[in-house]
C-alpha positions in Angstrom: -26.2 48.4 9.5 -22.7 46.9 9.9 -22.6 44.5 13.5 -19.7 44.7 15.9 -19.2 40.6 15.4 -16.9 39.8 12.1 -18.6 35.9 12.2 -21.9 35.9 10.9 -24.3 32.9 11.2 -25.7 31.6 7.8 -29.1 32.8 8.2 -27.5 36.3 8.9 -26.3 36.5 5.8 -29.5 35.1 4.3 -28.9 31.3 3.1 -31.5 29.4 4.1 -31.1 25.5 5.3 -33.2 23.0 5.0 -32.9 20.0 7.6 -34.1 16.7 6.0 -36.1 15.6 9.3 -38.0 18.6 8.2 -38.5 17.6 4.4 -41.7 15.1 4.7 -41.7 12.7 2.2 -44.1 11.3 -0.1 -46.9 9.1 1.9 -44.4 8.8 5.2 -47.8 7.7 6.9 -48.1 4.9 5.1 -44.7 3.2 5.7 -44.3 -0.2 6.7 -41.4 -0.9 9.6 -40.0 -2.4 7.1 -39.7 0.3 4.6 -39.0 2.7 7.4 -36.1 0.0 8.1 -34.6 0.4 4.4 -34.9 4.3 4.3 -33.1 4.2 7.2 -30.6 1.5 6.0 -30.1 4.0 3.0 -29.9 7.4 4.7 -26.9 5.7 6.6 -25.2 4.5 3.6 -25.8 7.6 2.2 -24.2 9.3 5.0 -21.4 6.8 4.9 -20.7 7.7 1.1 -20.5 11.5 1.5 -18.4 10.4 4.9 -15.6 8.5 2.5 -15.8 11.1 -0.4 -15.1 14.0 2.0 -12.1 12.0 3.5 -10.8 11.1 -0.2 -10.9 15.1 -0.8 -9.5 15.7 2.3 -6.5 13.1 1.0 -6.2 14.4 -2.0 -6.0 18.3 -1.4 -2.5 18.1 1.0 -1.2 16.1 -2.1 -2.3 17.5 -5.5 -0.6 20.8 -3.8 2.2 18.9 -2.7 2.7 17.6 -6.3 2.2 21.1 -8.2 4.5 22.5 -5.8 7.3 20.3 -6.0 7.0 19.9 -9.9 7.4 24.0 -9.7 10.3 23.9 -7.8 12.1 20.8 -9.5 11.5 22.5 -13.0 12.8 25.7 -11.5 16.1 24.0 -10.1 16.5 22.0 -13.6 16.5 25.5 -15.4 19.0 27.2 -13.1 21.4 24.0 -13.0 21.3 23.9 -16.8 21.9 27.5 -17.2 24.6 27.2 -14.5 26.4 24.3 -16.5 26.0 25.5 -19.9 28.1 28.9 -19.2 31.2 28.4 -22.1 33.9 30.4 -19.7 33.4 27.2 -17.2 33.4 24.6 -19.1 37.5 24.4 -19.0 36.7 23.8 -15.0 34.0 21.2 -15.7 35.7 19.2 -18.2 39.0 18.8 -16.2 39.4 15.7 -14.7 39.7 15.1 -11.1 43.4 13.6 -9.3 41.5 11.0 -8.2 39.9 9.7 -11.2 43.3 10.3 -13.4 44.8 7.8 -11.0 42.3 5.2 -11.1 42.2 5.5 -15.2 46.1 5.0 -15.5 45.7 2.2 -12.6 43.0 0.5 -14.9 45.3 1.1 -18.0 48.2 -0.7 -16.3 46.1 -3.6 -14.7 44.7 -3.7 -18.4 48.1 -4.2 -19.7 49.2 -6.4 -17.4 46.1 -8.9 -17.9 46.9 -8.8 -21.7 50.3 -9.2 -21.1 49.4 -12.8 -19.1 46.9 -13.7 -21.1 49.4 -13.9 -23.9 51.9 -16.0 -21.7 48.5 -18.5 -20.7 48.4 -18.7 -24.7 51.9 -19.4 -25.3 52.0 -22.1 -22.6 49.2 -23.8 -23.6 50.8 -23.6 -27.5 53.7 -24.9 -26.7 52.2 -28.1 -24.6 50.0 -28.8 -27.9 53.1 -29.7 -29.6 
């Protein structure tokens, strides 16, 4: 028979639980305060373990699917950019240089010529005092 409510409660759906206050362990009766003292002392740093790997999942989730989505979408971008630059009827277009960098080559090339060209008159000057 199908209920009205879409949540069901665990022991609806037939998993059973077992609470660990109701587990009774092995000669309880006979524990010392101080033994009770360490099974306490090691429930809580049980508790604190399972605390710190549950927050280290809960890290690591948000950023394993962070990193597989990214890496999806940076492969895809590669491809498409590659394909986009490797079309033959475009590379005319992509080879042409710009204005800009056709002036600062033949400014280079003159500045180039120039240094040579005083570099040779340093070396003349200096010649000419040896003797």
């Amino acid at each position: 028979m199908m209920k009205s409510s879409s949540v069901d409660t665990p022991v609806e759906r037939g998993w059973s639980f077992v609470n660990h206050t109701d587990v009774p362990l092995a000669g309880a009766q006979d524990l010392t305060s101080k033994q009770k003292m360490e099974v306490e002392l090691i429930e809580g740093l049980i508790k604190s373990y399972f605390q710190i790997v549950k927050k280290n999942i809960q890290d690591s989730v948000p950023k394993a699917v962070m990193h597989f989505l990214v890496n999806h979408v940076k492969q895809k971008i590669q491809s498409e950019l590659v394909g986009a630059l490797y079309k033959e009827a475009e590379f005319d277009v992509l080879l042409e240089e710009s204005e800009q960098i056709a002036a600062r080559r033949n400014e280079a090339a003159e500045m180039l010529a120039a240094l040579r060209k005083a570099s040779q008159v340093v070396s003349e000057v200096r010649d000419l005092q040896l003797y």
